[in-house]
N, C-alpha and C positions, 0 to 999 in steps of 0.2 A: 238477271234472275235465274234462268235455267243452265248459269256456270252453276250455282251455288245448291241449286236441287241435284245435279252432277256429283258434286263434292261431299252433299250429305247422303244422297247413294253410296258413292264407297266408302264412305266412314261406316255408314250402315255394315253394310255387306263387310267390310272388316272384321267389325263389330261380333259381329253373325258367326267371321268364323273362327275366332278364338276360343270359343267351348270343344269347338270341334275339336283343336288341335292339341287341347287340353283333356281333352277327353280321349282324345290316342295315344296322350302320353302315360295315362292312369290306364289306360287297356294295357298298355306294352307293360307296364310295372305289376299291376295287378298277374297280369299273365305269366311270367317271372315269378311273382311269388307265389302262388299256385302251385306252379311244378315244383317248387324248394318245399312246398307246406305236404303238399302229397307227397311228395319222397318222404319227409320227415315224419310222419304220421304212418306211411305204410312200415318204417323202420322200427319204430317204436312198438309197432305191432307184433311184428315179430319177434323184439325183443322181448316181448314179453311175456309170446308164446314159448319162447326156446330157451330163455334162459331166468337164471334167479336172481337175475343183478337187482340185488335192492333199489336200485336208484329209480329202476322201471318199476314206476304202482300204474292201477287203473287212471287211477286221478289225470296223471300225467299224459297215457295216452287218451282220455276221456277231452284233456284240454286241448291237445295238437285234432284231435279230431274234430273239433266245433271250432275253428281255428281256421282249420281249413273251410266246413262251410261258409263263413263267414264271409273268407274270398270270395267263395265260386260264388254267392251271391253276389257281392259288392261287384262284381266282374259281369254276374248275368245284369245285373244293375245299368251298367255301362253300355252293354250289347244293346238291351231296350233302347236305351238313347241313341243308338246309331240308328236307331232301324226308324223308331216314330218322334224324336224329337225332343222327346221330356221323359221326364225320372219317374220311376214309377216307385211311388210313396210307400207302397205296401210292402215292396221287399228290401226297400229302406231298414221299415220296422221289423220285419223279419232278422236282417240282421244284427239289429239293433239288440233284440230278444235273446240271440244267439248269443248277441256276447257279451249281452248280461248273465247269462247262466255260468257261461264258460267263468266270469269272474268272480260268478257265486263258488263255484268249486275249486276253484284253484285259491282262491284267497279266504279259508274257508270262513265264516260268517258266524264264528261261535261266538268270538271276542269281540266282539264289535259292541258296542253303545245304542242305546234304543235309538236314538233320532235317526242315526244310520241307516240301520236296520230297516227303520220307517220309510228312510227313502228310496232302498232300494226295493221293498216290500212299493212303494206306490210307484216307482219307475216301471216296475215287470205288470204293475197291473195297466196303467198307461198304455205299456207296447200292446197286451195282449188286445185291448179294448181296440186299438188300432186297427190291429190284425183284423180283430173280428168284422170291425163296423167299418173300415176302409174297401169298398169292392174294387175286385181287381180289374187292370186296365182290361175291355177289351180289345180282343187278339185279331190282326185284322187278314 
């Protein structure tokens, strides 16, 4: 009997550490696209302080910028878990809220059909109720 408490230890402890290593696989990626989203959102920027290229509106750098938030959270997301072990829910929602908006603006929401409408009108209230009523992990 204590072969078999042996063998379901390390299936455990396996078990245990595949989030890990999944989760260093989504840090290395997340990380990567960050540096692409920042370069590409400070470019946009510029572009459309310096020049009149029609193609650059507000909108466009409006959307690469909540774009990138979205990372850097989904990313701070990840860091949480290295440090204490689990996800912390609320900035889940947070970037959930992020980019919600970002897909209100870019795909703009005149055309759209009421049920639609409705759900995304009850989705943004959803996250924020989240936001509100979800307290944040304490920091240790």
């Amino acid at each position: 009997m204590p072969e078999n408490r042996t063998l379901m230890e390390l299936v455990a402890s396996f078990f245990s550490l595949v989030p890990l290593i999944l989760y260093t696989v989504v840090a290395i990626m997340l990380t990567i696209i960050a540096i692409f989203s920042v370069y590409d959102s400070a470019s946009l920027v510029v572009q459309l302080v310096s020049t009149t290229n029609e193609n650059i509106n507000i909108v466009s750098v409006i959307n690469a910028l909540l774009l990138t938030i979205t990372i850097i959270v989904l990313f701070e997301t990840v860091t949480v878990y290295f440090k204490t072990k689990h996800v912390e829910v609320r900035a889940l929602l947070v970037a959930g809220l992020t980019g919600t908006v970002r897909h209100v603006l870019v795909y703009n929401m005149a055309g759209v059909d009421a049920p639609t409408l409705f759900a995304v009108v009850a989705l943004l209230a959803v996250l924020i109720a989240g936001i509100v009523f979800v307290k944040p992990e304490p920091t240790a």
